[in-house]
PDB file of the backbone (N, CA, C, O) and the ligand in Angstrom, with CONECT records:
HET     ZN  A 101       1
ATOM      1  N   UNK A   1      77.303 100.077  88.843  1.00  0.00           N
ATOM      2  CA  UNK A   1      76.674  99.031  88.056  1.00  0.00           C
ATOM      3  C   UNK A   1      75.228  99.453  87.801  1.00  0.00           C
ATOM      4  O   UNK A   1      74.638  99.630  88.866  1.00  0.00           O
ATOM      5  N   UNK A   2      74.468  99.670  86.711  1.00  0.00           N
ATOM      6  CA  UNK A   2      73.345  99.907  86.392  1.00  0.00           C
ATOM      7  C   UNK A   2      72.779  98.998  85.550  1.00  0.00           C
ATOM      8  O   UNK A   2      73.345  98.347  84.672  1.00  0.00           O
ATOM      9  N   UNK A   3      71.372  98.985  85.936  1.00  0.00           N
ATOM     10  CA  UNK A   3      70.898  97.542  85.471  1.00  0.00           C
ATOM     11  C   UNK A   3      69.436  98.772  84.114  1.00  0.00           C
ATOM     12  O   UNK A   3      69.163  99.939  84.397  1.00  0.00           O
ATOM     13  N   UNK A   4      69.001  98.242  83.199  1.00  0.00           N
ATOM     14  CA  UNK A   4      68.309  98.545  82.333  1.00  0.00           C
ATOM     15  C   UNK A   4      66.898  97.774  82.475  1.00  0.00           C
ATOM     16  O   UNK A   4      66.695  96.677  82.995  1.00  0.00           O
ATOM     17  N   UNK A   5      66.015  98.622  81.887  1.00  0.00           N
ATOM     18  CA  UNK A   5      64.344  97.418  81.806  1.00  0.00           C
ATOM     19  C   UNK A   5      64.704  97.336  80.461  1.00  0.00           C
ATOM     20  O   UNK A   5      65.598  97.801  79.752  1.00  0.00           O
ATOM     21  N   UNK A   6      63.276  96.255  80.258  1.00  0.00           N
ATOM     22  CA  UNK A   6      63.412  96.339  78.538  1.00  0.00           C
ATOM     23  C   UNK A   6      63.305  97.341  77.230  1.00  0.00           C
ATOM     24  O   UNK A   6      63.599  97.246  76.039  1.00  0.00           O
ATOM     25  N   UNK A   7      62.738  98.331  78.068  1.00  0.00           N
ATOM     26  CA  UNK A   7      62.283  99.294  77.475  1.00  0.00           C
ATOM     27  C   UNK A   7      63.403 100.723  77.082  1.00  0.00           C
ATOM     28  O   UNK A   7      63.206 101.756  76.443  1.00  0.00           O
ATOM     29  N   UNK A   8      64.831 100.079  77.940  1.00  0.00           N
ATOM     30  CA  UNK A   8      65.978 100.766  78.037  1.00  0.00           C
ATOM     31  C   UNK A   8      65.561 102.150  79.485  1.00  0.00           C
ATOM     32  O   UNK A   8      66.152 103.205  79.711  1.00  0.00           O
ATOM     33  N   UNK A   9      64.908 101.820  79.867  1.00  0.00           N
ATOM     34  CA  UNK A   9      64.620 102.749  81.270  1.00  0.00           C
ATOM     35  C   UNK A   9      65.657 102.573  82.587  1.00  0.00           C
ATOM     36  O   UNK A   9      65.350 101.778  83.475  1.00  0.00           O
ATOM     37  N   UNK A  10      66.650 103.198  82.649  1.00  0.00           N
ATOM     38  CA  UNK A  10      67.031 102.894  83.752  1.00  0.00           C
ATOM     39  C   UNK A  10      66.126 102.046  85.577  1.00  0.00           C
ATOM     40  O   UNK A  10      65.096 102.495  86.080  1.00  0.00           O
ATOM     41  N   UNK A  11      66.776 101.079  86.021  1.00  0.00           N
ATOM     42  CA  UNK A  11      66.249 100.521  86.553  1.00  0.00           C
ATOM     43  C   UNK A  11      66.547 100.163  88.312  1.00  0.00           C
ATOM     44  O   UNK A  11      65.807 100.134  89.295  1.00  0.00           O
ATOM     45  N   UNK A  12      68.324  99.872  88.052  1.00  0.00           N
ATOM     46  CA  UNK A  12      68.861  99.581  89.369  1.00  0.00           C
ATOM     47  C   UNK A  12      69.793 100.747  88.885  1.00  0.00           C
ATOM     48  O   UNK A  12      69.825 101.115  87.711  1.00  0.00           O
ATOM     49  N   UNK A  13      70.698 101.404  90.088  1.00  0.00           N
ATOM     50  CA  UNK A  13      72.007 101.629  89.960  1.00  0.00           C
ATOM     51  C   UNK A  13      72.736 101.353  91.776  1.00  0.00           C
ATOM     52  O   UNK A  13      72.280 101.779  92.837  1.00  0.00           O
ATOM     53  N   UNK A  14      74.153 100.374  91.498  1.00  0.00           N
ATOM     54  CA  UNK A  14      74.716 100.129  92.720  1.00  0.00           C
ATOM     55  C   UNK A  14      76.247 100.637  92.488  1.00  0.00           C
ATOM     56  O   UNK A  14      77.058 100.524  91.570  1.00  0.00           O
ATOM     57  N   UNK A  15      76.243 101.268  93.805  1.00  0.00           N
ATOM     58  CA  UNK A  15      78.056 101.796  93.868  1.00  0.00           C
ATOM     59  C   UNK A  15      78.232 100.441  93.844  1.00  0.00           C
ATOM     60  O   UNK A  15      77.583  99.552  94.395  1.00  0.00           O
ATOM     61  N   UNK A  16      79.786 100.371  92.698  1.00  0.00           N
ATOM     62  CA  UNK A  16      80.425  99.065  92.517  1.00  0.00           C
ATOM     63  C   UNK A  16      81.373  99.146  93.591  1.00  0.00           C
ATOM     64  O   UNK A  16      82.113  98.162  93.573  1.00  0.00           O
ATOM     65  N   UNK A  17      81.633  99.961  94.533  1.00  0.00           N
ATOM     66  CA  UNK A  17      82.868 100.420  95.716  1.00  0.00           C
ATOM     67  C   UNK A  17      82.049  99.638  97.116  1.00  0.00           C
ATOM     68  O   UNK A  17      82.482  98.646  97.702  1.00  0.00           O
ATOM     69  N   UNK A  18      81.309 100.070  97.307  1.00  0.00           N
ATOM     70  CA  UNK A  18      80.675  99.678  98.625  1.00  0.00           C
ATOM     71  C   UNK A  18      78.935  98.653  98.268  1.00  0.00           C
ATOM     72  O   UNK A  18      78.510  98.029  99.240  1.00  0.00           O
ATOM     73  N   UNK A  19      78.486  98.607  97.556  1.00  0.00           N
ATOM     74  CA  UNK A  19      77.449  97.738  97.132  1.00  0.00           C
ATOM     75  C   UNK A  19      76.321  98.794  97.685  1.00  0.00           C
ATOM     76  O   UNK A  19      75.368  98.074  97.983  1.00  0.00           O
ATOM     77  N   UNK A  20      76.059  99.821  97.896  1.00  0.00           N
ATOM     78  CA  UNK A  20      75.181 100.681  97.923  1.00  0.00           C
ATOM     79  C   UNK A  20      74.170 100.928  96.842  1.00  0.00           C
ATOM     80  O   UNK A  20      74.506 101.461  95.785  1.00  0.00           O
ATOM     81  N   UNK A  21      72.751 100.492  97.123  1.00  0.00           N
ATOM     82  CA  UNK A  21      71.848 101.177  96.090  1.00  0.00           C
ATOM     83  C   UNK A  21      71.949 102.084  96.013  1.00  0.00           C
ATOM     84  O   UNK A  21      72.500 102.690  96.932  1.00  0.00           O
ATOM     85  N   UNK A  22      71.506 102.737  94.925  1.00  0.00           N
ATOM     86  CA  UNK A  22      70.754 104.431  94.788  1.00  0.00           C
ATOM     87  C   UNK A  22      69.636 104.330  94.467  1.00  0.00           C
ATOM     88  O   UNK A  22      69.238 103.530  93.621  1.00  0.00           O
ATOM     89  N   UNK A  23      69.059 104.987  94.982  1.00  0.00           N
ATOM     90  CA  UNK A  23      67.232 105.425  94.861  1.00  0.00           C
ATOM     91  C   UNK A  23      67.603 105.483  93.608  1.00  0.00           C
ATOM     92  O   UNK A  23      68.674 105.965  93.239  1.00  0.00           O
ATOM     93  N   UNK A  24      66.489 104.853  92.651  1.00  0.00           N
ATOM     94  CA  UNK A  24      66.069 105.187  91.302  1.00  0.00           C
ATOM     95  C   UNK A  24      64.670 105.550  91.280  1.00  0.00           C
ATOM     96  O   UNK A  24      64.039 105.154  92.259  1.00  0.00           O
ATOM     97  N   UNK A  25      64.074 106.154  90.474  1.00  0.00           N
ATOM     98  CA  UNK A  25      62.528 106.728  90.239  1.00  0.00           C
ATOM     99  C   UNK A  25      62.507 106.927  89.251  1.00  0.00           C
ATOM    100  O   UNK A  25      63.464 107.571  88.822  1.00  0.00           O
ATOM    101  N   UNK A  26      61.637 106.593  88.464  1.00  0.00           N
ATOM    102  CA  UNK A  26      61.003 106.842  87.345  1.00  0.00           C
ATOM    103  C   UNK A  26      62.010 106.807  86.441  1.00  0.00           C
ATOM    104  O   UNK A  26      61.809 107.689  85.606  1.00  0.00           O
ATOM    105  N   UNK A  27      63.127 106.121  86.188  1.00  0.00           N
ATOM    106  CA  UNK A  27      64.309 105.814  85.044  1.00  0.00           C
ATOM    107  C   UNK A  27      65.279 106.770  85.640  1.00  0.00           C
ATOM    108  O   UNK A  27      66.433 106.498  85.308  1.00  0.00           O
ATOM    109  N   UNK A  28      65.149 107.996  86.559  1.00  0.00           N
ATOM    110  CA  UNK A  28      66.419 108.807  87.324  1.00  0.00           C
ATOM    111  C   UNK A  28      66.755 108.511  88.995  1.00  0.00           C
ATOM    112  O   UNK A  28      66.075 108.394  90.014  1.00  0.00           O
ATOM    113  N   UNK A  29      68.112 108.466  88.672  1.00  0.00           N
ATOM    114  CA  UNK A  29      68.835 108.175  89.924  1.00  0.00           C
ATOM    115  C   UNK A  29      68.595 109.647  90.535  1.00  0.00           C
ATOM    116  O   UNK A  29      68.711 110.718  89.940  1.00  0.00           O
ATOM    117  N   UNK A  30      68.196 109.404  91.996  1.00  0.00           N
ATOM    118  CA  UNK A  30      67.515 110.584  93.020  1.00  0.00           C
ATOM    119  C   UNK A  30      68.517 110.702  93.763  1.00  0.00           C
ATOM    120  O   UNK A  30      68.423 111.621  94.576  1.00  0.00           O
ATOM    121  N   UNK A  31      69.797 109.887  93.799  1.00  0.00           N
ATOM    122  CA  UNK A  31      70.853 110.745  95.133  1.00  0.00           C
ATOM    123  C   UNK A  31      71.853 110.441  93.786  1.00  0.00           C
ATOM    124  O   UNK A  31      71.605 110.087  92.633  1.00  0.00           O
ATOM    125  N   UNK A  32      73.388 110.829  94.683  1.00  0.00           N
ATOM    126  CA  UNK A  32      74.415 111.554  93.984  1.00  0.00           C
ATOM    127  C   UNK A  32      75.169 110.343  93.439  1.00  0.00           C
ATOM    128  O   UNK A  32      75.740 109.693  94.315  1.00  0.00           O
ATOM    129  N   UNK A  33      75.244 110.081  92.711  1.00  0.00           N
ATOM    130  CA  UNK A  33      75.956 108.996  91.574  1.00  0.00           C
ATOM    131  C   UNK A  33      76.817 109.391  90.518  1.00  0.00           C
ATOM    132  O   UNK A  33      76.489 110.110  89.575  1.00  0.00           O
ATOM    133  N   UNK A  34      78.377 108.690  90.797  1.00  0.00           N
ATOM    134  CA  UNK A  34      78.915 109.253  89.320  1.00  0.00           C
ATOM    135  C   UNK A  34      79.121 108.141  88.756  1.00  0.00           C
ATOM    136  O   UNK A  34      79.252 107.234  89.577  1.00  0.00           O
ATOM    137  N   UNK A  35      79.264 107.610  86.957  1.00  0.00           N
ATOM    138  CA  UNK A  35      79.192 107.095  86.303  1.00  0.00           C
ATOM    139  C   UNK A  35      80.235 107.233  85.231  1.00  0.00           C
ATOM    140  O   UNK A  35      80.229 108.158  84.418  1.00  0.00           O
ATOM    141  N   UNK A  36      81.576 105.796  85.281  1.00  0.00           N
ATOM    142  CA  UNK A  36      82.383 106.082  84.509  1.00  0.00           C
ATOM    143  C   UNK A  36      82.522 105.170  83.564  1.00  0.00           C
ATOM    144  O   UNK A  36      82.615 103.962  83.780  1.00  0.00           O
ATOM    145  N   UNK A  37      82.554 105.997  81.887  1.00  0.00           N
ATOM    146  CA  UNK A  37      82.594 104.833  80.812  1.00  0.00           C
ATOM    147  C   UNK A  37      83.538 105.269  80.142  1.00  0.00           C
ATOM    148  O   UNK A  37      83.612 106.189  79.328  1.00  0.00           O
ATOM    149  N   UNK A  38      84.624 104.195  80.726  1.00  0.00           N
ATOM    150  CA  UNK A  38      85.942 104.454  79.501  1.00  0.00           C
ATOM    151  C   UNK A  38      86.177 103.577  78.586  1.00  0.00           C
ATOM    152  O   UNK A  38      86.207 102.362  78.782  1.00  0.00           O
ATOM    153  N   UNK A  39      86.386 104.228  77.360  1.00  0.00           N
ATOM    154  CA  UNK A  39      87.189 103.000  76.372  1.00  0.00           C
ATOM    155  C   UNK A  39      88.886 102.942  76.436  1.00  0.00           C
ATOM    156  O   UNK A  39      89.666 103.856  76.170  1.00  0.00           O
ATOM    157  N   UNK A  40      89.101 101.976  76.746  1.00  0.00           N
ATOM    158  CA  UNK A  40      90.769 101.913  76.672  1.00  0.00           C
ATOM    159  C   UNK A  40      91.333 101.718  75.661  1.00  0.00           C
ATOM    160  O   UNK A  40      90.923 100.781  74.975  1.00  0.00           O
ATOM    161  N   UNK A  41      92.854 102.776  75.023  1.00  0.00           N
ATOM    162  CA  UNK A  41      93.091 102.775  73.945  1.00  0.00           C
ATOM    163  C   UNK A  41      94.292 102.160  74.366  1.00  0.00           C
ATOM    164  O   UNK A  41      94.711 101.774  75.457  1.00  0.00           O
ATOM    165  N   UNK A  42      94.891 102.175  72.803  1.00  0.00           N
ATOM    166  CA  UNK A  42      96.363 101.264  72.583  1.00  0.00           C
ATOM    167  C   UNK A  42      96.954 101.327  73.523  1.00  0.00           C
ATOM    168  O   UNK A  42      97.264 100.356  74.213  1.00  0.00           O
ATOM    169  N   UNK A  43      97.360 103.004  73.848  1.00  0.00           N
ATOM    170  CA  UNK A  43      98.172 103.212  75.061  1.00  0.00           C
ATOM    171  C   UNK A  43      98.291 102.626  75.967  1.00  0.00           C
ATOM    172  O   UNK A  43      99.342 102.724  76.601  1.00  0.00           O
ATOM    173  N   UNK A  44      97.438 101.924  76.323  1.00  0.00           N
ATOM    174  CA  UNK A  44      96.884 101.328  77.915  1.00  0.00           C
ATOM    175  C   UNK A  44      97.277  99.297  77.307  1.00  0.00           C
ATOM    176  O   UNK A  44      97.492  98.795  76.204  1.00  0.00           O
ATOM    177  N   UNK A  45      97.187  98.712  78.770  1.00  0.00           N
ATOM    178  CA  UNK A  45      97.317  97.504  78.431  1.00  0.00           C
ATOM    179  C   UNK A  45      95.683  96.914  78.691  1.00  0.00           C
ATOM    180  O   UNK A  45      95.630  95.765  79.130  1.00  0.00           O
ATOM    181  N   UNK A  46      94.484  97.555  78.472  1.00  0.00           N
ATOM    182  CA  UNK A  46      93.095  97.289  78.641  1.00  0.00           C
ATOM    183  C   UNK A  46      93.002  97.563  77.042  1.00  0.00           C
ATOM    184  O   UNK A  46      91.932  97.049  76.713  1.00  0.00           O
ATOM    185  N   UNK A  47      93.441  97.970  76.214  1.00  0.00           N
ATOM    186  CA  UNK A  47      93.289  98.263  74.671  1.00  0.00           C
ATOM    187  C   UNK A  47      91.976  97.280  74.021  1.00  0.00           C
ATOM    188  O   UNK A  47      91.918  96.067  73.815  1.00  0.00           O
ATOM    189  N   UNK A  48      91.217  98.118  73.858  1.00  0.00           N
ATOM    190  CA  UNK A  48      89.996  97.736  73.319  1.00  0.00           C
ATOM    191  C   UNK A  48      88.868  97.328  74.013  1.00  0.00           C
ATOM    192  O   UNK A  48      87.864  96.848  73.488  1.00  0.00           O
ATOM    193  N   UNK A  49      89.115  97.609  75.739  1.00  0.00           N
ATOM    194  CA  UNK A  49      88.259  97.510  76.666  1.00  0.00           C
ATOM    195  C   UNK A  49      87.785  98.439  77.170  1.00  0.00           C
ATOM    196  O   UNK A  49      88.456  99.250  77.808  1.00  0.00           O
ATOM    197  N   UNK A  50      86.295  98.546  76.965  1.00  0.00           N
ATOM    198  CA  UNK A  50      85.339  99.600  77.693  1.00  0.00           C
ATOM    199  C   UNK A  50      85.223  99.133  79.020  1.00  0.00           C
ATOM    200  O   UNK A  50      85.047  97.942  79.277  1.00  0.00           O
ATOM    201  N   UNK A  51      85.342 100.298  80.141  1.00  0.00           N
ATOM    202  CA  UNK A  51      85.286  99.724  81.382  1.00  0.00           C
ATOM    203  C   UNK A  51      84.073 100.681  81.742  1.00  0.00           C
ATOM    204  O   UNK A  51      84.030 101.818  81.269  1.00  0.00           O
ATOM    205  N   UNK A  52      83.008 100.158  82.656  1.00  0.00           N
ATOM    206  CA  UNK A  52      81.996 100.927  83.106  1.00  0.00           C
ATOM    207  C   UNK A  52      81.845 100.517  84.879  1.00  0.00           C
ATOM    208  O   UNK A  52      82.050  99.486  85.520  1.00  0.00           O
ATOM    209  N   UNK A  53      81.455 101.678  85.178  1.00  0.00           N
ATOM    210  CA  UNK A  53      81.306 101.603  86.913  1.00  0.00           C
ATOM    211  C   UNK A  53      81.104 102.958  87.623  1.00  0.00           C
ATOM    212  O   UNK A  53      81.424 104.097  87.284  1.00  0.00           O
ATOM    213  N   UNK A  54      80.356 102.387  88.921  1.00  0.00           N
ATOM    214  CA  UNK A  54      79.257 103.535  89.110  1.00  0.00           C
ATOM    215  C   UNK A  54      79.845 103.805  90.637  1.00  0.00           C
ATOM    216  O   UNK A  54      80.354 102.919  91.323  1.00  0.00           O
ATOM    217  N   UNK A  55      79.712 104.941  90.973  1.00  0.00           N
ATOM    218  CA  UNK A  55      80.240 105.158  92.575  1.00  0.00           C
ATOM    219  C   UNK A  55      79.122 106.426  93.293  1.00  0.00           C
ATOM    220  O   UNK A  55      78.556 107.342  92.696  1.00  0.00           O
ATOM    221  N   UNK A  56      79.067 106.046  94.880  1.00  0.00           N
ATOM    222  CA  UNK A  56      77.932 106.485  95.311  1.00  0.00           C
ATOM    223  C   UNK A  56      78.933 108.144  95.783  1.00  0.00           C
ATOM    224  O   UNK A  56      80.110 108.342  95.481  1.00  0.00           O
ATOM    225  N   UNK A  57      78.156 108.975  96.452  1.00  0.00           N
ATOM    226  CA  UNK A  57      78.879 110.306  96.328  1.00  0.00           C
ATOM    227  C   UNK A  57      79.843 110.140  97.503  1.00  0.00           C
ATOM    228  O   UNK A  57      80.765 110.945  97.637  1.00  0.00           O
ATOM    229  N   UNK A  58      79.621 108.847  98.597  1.00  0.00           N
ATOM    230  CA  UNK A  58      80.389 108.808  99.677  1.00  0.00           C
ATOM    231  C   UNK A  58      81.117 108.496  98.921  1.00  0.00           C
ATOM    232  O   UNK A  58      81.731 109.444  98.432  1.00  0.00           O
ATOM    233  N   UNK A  59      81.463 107.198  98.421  1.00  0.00           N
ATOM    234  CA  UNK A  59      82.663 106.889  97.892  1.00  0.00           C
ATOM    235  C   UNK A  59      83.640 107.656  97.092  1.00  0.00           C
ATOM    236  O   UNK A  59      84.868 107.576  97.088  1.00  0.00           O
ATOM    237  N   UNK A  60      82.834 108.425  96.406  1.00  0.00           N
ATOM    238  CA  UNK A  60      83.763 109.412  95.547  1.00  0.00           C
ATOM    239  C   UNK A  60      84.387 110.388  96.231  1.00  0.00           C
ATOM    240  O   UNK A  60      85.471 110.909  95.969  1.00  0.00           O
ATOM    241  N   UNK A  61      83.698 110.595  97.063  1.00  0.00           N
ATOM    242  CA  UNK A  61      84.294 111.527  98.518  1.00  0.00           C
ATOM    243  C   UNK A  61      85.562 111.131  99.131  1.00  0.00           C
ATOM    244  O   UNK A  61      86.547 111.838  99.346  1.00  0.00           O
ATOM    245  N   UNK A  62      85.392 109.956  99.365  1.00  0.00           N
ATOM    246  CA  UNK A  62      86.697 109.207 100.004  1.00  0.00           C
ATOM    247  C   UNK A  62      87.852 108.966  98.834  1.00  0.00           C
ATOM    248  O   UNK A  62      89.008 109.371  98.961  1.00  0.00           O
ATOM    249  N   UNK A  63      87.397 108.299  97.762  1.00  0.00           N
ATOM    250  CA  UNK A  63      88.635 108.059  96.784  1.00  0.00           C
ATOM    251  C   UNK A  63      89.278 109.417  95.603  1.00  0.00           C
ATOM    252  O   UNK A  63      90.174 109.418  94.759  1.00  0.00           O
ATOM    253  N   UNK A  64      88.034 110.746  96.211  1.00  0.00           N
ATOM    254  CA  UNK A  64      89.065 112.116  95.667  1.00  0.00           C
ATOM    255  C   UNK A  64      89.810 112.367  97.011  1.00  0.00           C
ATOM    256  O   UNK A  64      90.788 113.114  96.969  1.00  0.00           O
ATOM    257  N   UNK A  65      89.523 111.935  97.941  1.00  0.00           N
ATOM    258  CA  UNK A  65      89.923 112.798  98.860  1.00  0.00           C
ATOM    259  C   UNK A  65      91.580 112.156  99.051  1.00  0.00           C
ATOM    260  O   UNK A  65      92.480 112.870  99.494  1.00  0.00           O
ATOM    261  N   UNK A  66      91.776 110.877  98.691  1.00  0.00           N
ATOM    262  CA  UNK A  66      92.767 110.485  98.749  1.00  0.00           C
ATOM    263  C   UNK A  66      93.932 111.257  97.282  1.00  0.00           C
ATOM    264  O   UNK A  66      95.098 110.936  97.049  1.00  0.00           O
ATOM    265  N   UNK A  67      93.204 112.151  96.645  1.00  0.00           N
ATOM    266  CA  UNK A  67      94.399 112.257  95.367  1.00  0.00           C
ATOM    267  C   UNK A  67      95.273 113.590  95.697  1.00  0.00           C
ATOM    268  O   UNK A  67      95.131 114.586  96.406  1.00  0.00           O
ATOM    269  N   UNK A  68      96.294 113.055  94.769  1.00  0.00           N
ATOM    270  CA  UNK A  68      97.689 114.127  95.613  1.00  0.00           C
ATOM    271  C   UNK A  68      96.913 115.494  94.878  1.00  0.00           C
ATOM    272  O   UNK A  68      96.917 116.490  95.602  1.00  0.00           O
ATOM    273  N   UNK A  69      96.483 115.602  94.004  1.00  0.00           N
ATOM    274  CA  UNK A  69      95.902 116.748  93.295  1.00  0.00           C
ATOM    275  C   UNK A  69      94.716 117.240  93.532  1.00  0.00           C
ATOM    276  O   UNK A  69      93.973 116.406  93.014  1.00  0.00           O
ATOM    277  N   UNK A  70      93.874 118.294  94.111  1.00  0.00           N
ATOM    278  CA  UNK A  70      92.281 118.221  94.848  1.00  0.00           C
ATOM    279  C   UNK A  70      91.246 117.949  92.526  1.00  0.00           C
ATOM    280  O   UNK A  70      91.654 118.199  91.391  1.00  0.00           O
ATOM    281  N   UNK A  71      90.347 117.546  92.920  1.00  0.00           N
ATOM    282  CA  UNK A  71      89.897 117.638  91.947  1.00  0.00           C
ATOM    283  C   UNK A  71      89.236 118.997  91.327  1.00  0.00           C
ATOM    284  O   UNK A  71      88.805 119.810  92.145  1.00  0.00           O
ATOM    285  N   UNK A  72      89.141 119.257  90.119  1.00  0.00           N
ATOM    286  CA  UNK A  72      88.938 120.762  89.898  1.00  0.00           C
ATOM    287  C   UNK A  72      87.020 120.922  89.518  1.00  0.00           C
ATOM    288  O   UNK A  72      86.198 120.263  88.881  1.00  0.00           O
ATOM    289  N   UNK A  73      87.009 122.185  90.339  1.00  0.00           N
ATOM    290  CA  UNK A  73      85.321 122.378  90.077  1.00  0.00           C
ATOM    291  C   UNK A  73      85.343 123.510  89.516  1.00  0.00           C
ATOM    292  O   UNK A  73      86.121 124.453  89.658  1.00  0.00           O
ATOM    293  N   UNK A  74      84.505 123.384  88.908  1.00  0.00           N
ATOM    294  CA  UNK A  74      83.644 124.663  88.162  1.00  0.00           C
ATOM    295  C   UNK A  74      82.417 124.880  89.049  1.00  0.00           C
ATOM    296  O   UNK A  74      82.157 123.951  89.813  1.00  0.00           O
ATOM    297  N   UNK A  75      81.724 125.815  89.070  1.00  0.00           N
ATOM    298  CA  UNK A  75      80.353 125.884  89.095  1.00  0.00           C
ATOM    299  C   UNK A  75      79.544 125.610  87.412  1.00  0.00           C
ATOM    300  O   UNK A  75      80.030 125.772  86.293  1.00  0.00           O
ATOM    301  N   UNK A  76      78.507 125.263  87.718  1.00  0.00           N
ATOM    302  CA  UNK A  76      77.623 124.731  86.911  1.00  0.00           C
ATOM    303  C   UNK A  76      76.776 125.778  86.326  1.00  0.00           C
ATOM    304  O   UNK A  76      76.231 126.480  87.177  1.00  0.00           O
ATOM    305  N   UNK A  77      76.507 126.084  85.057  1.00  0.00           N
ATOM    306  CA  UNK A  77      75.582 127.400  84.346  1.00  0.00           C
ATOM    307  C   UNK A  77      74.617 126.809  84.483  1.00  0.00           C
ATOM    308  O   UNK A  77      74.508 125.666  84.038  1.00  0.00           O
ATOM    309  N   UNK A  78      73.706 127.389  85.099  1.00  0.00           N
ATOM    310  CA  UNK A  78      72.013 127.652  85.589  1.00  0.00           C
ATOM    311  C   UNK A  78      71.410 127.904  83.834  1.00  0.00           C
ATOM    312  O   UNK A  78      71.927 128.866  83.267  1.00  0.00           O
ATOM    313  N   UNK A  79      70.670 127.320  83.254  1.00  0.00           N
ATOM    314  CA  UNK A  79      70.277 127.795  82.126  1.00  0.00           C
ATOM    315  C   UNK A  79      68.431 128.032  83.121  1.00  0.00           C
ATOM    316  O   UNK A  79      68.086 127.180  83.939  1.00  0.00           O
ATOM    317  N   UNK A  80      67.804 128.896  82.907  1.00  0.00           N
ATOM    318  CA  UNK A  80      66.384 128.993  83.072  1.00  0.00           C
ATOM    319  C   UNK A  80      65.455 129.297  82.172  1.00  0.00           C
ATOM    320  O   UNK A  80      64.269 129.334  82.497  1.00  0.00           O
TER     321      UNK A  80
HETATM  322 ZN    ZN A 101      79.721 103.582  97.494  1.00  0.00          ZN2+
END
């Protein structure tokens, strides 16, 4: 759940899983936060619903760790 100023600056962000803040500073979240914005299409019975929600890195820890499939990583390109 992320909350906005008026100025559109990021402001709050809380895992919607466990009610955990995340440090925010200066409009950026400072610990590990993932952030999911789906739109649901026909396919789905949410059709025409954007769903948004935020999870702290424990939590995401725990609810990949539960999937029959491990999740897939890349490493990340360093641009300098
Ligand atoms: Zn959490």
């Amino acid at each position: 759940m992320r909350k906005y100023k008026n100025g559109g600056q990021l402001e709050t962000v809380v895992c919607n899983c466990c009610g955990k803040k995340i440090i925010v500073s200066e409009g950026v979240a400072r610990e590990g936060v993932i952030s999911i914005n789906h739109s649901w299409d026909f396919f789905s019975e949410k059709d025409g619903e954007i769903h948004h929600f935020d999870l702290c890195e424990n939590c995401y820890d725990t609810i990949t760790m539960e999937f029959k499939l491990p999740v897939e990583i890349e490493e990340q390109l360093e641009y300098l």
